[in-house]
N, C-alpha and C positions, 0 to 999 in steps of 0.2 A: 690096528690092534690098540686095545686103551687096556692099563691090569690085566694084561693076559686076554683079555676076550675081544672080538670081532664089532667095531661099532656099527656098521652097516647092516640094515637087513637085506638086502638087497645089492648087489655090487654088479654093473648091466656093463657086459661085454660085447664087441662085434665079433668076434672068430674064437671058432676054436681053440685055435693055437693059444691064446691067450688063457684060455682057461688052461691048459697045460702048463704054462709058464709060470699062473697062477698058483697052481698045486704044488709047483718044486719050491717057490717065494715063499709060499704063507699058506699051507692046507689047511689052516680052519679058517681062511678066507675063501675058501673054494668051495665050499659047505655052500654056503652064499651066492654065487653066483650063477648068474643067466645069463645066456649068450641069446642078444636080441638083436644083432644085428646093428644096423650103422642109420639115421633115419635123415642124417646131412647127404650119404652119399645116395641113398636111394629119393631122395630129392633133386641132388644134381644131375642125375640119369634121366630121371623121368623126364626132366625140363630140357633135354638137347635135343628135339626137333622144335625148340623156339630158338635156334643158334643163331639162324640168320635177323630173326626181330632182334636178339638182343646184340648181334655188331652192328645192326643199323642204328640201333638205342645207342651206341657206344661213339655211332657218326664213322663208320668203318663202310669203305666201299668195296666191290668185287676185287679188288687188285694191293688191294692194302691185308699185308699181316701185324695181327695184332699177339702183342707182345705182353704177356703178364708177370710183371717180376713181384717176386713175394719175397717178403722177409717178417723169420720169426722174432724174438727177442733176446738179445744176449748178446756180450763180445763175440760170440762163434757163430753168430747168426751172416746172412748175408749184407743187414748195412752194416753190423757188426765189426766185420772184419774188414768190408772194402764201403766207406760212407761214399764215395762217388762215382759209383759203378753206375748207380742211375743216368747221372748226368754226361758220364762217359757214353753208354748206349744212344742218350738221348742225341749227342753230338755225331754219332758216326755212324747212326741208322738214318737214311734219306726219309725226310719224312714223309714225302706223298707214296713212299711203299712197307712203310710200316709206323705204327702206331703202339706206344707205350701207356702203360695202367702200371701202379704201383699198390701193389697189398699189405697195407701192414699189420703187422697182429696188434691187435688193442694194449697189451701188456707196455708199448715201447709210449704211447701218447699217455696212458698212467704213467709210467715211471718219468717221462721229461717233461708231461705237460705239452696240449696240443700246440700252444703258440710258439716253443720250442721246436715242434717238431715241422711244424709251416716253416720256420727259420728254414731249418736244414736243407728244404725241397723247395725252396722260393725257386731257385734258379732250375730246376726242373718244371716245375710249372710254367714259367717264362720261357723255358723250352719245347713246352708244348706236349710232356706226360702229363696225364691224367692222374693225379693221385684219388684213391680211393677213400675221401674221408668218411663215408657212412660204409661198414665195417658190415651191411650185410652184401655189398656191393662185388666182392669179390667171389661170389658165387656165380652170379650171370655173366663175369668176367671172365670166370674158368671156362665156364661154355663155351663163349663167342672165343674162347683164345687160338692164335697157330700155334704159341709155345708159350711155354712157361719154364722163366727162371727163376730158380729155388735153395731154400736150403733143407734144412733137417726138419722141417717146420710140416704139421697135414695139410697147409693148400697145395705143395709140392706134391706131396702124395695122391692127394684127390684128382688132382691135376692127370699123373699116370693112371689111374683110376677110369679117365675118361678118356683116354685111351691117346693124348694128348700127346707132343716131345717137349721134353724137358731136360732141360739143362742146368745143371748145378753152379751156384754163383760160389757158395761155402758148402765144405761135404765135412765135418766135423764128427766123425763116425765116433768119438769117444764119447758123446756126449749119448749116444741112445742104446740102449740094451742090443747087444752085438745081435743076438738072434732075432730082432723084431722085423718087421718086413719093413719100415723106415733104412733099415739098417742093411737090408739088403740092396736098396734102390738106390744109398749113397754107394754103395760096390760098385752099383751097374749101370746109372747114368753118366753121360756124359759131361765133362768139366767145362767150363763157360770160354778158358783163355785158346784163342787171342778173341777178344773183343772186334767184331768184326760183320758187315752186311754176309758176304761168303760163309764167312763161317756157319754164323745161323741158318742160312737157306742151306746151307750142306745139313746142319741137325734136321730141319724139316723137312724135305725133299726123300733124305733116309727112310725117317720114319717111317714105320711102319706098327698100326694098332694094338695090334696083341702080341706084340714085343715082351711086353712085362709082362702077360698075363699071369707066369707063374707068382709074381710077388704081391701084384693089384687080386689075385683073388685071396688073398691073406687079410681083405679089409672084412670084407662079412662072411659070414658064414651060409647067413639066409638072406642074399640078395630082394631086394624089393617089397621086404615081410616083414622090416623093422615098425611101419606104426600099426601093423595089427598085432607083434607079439609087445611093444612096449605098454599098448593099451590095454592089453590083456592083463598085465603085470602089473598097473595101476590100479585098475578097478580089484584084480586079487588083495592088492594091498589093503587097500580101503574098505575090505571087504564085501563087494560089490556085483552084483550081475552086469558082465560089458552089456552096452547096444546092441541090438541084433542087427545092426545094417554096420556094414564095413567103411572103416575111416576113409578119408579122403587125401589124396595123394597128391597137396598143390604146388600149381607149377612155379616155378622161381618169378619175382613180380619184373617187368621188364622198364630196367632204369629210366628215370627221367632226370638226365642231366644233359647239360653244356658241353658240346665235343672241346677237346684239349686242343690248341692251336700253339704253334709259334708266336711271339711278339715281337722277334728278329731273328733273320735267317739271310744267309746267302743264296741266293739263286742263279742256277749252269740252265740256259736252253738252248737246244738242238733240235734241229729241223732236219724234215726229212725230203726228197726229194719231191714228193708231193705237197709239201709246204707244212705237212703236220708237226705240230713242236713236242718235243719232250724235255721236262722242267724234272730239275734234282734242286730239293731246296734241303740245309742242314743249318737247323736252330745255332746261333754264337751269342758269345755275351762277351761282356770287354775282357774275361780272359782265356776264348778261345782258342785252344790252336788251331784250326781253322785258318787260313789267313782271308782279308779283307781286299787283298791286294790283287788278287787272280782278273787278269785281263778278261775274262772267259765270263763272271761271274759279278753278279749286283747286290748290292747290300739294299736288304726291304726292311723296314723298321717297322712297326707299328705306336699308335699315339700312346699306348697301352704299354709302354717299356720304357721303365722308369731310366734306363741309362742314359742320361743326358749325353753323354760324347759318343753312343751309338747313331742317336738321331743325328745329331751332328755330321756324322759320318753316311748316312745314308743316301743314298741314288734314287730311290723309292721311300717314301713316305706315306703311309697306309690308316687310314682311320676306318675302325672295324664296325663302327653304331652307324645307325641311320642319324642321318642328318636334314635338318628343315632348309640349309640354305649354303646346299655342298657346293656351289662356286663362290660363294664367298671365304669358304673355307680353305680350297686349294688355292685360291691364289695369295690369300695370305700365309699359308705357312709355306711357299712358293718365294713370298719375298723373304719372309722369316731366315730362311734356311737357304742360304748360295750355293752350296753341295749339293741340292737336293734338284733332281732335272725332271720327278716325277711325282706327284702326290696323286692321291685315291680315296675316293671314299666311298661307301654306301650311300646311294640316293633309294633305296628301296629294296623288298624283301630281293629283285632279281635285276639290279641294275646296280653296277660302276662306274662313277663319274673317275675320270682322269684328264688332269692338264698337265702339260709340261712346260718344262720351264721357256719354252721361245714361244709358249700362248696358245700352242694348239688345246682341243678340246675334244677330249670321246665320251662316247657311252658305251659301256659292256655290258650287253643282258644277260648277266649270270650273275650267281652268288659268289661265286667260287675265286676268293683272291687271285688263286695261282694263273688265273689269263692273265692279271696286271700285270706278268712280270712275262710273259709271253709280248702281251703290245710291248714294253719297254724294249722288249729283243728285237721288235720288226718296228721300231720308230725311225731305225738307220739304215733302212731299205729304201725303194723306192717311192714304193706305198704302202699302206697299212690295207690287206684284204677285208672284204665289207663281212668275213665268217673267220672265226677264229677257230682251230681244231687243235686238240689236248690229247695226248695217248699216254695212257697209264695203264701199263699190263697190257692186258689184251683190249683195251674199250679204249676207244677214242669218242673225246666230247668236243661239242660245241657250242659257239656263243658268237652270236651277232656282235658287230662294232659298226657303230654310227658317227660319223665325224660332226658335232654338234657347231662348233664356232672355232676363230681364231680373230686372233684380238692384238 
C-alpha cells in the first residue's frame, strides 16, 4: 500500500491459504491477487527421475549419502547462530559414507562480500564440503540429497517438498508468521543436536515420504500448472493472446563441477577375513579434535593443504594432479619429509604411483585415493596381494597392484 492504495497490479501467490491470510493483512490487496502456484517447486519435481545423474554430477557413489545443509540469512539463521556447524559435520561424518554441499542464500555473500565469505568456509572446503558458489546449484542438490539440514529459510521447505528428511540446524519460529506452513515444519521437524553419523542415519532410515504431506501440500495450490497459469497472467497483462502450444516444463541442468575432496584426513582400515579392507577416513586440520595420535590410524596429507606442520606430520603424502615425471617426484618429497614412510601420485587418468620410504615402488590401477591408504595398511604384512578389494556399503571395488622397482 502507497496513500491508501494497492501498488501492485498483480500480487502472484502459490496457495490458497495465502490468499486467506492475505484478506485478514490487507483486503484491498486481495482484490489483486492470483494464486498461480509455485514454478521453482514444480521445477524441482519434474526434474527427480534425473537424481541419480545429478549425485553422479555431484561425484556421489551407491553407498555415500549426501548431505545438503542450507542456510538462510540472519543471526537466527543456521550459520547465524552456530558458524561451525559446517565444519563440525564435516569432522565427524566419515567421508567415504557421506558427502557434504553447503547452500547459501545470496543475501549472506551481498551483505559480507564473496571473499569474506570464502574466508569463513576455507577450512570446510579443505575438509572436503562442497560449497555451493553458483546459487542455481542448490536445486540439483536438493534432488540428489539423503537429507537436508535447515533453518527457517525455502530450500528447507522445498527440501520437505520432495519428500526428503530434514533436520533443523536453527528453528527460530519467532521470526515467521505463526500460521505459515514454514512455521508449522519448524513445530514438526526434527532438531540437528547431537551432531552425530547415528544420529543422522536414525533421521534417514525413519523417514518416511509423506510424513509432512499435510504441511508440504500448503506450498501450491495447483501443483505442476504454475508455467501455464503464470504465462497466461503475462500475456493477460500485456494484453495479449498466450501461444497456442503449452510452455515447456525444463528439467534442472545437470552440474558440472569438481567433486569436493579432503586435502587431509586420518585414515582406520580393516580387513576382513577374506582379506577385503574397509577405510573410515575424517577430514582434520591443525585444530582438530580428532587426534593424530591413534595407533590404529595414518595421517594422509595432500600437496594441496596449505598447513605446513600437517604435512610435516604426515605418514602418507598425496599429490592429486597428473604428473609428467612421478618418480622423481616421490622420491624427492620422500627425502624432503623424514616423517613421511609413504608418498603418491597420479601418474594418469587410472594409475598410482607409490613408493615408500625403504625404496619399494607400486602402481595402482585406479583413480581412487583411498587404495593408497589400504597399500599403506598391508606394507606390514607379508606381502602386498597382486588385487586390492575396497568395500563401501554394500559394493566392493578393486584395483590391481603391480610391484614396479626397488632401489
Amino acid at each position: 500500500m502507497h496513500d491508501g492504495k494497492v501498488v501492485a497490479t498483480h500480487i502472484v501467490l502459490s496457495h490458497e491459504e495465502q490468499l486467506e491470510r492475505l484478506r485478514v493483512a490487507c483486503p484491498e490487496a486481495a482484490e489483486r491477487a492470483v494464486v498461480s502456484g509455485d514454478p521453482c517447486l514444480d521445477r524441482l519435481q519434474a526434474s527427480t527421475p534425473l537424481r541419480e545423474t545429478y549425485r553422479q554430477a555431484f561425484g556421489l557413489d551407491k553407498a555415500q549419502r549426501f548431505v545438503v545443509v542450507s542456510s538462510t540469512w540472519g543471526t537466527s539463521s543456521l550459520l547465524g547462530a552456530n558458524t561451525s556447524l559446517v565444519l563440525e559435520l564435516a569432522q565427524e561424518l566419515p567421508h567415504d559414507s557421506y558427502r557434504i554441499a553447503v547452500a547459501l542464500h545470496p543475501n549472506i555473500v551481498q551483505g559480507h562480500s564473496p571473499w569474506q565469505v570464502k574466508m569463513w568456509l576455507d577450512e570446510c572446503t579443505r575438509a572436503g564440503v562442497l560449497v555451493l558458489e553458483n546459487e542455481d546449484l542448490w536445486r540439483p542438490a536438493l534432488v540428489a540429497a539423503d537429507l537436508t539440514i535447515g533453518d527457517h529459510g525455502s530450500v528447507t521447505f522445498y527440501s520437505a517438498c520432495l519428500g526428503t528428511p530434514v533436520v533443523l540446524g536453527s528453528a527460530p519460529e519467532e521470526t515467521v508468521h505463526p500460521d505459515s506452513p514454514i512455521a508449522l515444519l519448524l513445530r514438526t521437524a526434527p532438531r540437528l543436536e547431537p551432531v552425530s553419523p547415528t544420529r543422522l542415519d536414525d533421521i534417514i532410515d525413519a523417514h518416511r515420504p509423506g510424513s509432512y504431506a499435510e504441511i508440504t501440500e500448503l506450498a501450491t495450490s495447483v501443483p505442476g500448472k504454475a508455467a501455464d497459469l503464470l504465462r497466461d497472467l503475462w500475456y493477460s497483462a500485456i494484453e495479449l493472446a498466450p501461444p497456442t502450444f503449452a510452455p515447456s516444463l525444463k528439467a534442472l541442468p545437470v552440474p558440472d563441477i569438481a567433486p569436493a575432496t579432503p586435502r587431509a584426513w586420518t585414515a582406520e582400515v580393516s580387513f576382513a577375513t577374506d582379506g577385503t579392507a574397509a577405510l573410515s577416513r575424517f577430514p582434520v586440520d591443525g585444530r582438530s579434535k580428532r587426534t593424530l595420535a591413534r595407533a590404529d590410524t595414518h595421517l594422509v596429507v595432500g600437496t594441496d593443504e596449505p598447513d605446513i606442520a600437517l604435512l610435516r606430520l604426515a605418514e602418507v603424502v598425496m599429490r592429486p594432479d597428473i604428473a609428467h615425471d612421478p618418480d622423481t617426484w616421490t622420491a624427492a618429497t620422500l627425502r624432503a619429509l623424514p616423517g613421511c614412510r609413504v608418498a603418491a601420485i597420479r601418474a594418469g587418468e587410472d594409475e598410482w604411483r607409490v613408493e615408500t620410504h625403504d625404496g619399494l615402488r607400486f602402481g595402482i590401477g585406479t583413480a581412487d585415493p583411498a587404495f593408497v591408504s589400504v597399500l599403506y595398511a598391508l606394507l606390514g604384512g607379508e606381502a602386498v596381494p597382486q588385487e586390492i578389494r575396497l568395500r563401501r556399503g554394500s559394493m566392493t571395488y578393486s584395483a590391481k597392484v603391480t610391484v614396479r622397482a626397488s632401489h
